[in-house]
N, C-alpha and C positions, 0 to 999 in steps of 0.2 A: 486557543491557538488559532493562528490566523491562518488562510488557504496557503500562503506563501513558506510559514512553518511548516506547513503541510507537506507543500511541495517536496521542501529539502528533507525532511526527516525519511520523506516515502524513499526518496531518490539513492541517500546516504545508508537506507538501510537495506539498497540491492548493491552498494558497492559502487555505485557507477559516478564517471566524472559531470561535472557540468559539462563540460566541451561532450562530450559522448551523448549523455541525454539530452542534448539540444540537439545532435547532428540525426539521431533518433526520431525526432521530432521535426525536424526540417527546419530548425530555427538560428538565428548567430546563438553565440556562447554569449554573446554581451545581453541578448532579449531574455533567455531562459534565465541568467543572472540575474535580472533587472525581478523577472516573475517573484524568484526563490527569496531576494531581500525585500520584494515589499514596495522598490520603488515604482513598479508598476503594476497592474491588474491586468492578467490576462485575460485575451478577451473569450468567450463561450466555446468557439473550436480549438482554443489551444485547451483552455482546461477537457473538453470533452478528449481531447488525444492525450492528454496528460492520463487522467483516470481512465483511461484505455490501457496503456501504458503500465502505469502500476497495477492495474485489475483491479479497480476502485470505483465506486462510485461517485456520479457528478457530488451527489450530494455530502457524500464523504469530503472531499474538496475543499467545498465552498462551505459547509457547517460545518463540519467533525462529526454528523451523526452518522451509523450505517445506516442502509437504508431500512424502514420500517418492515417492509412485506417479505423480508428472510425468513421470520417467524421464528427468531432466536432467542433463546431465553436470556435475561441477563449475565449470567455468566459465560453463555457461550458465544454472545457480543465483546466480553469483555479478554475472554483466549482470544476470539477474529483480532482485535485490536492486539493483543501483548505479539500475536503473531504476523502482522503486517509491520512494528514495530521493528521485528527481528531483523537479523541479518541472514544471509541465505545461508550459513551454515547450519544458527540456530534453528531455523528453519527446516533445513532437513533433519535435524536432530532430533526435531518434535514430531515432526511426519512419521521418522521411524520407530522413535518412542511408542506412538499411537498404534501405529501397524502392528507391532510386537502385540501391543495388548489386544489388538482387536483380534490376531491371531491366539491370543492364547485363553480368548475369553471364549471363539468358537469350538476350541477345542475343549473345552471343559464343558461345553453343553453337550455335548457330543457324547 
């Protein structure tokens, strides 16, 4: 997947318009467009305000990797990614999923 794939899938998966996250951004609609298809490379501070933006790392961006020094197991690399993927509903559905269990995992030690 290419950074520009990248772009759009992160952007589409908070809901938000191109016109919206360019104006976010400080940028026309036509520049952040241009990022998202490919026809152009953005340059180092729009990607650094991008992965700001999403709460993403440079290097998630511009590889697709996360960053090494999380110290995440492979599987809990690969929930980070199905849950950046998400949409904010799903999103909070999993957050409260988790909460529930973390909740009811304390009280059973208890």
């Amino acid at each position: 997947m290419s950074i520009s794939q990248r772009i759009r899938e992160l952007r589409e998966s908070k809901g938000i318009s191109q016109k919206n996250q360019a104006a976010l951004l400080g940028l026309s609609k036509s520049s952040y467009n241009r990022y998202e298809t490919g026809l152009r490379q953005p340059p180092i501070d729009v990607i650094c305000d991008i992965a700001s933006a999403y709460h993403v790392s440079v290097d998630y961006l511009v590889n697709g990797h996360l960053t090494e020094n999380l110290g995440l197991s492979a599987s809990e690399q690969h929930c980070l990614e199905l849950f950046r993927a998400a949409d904010m509903r799903a999103q909070n559905d999993a957050m409260t999923l988790l909460a529930r269990h973390a909740i009811s995992k304390d009280n059973q030690e208890k």
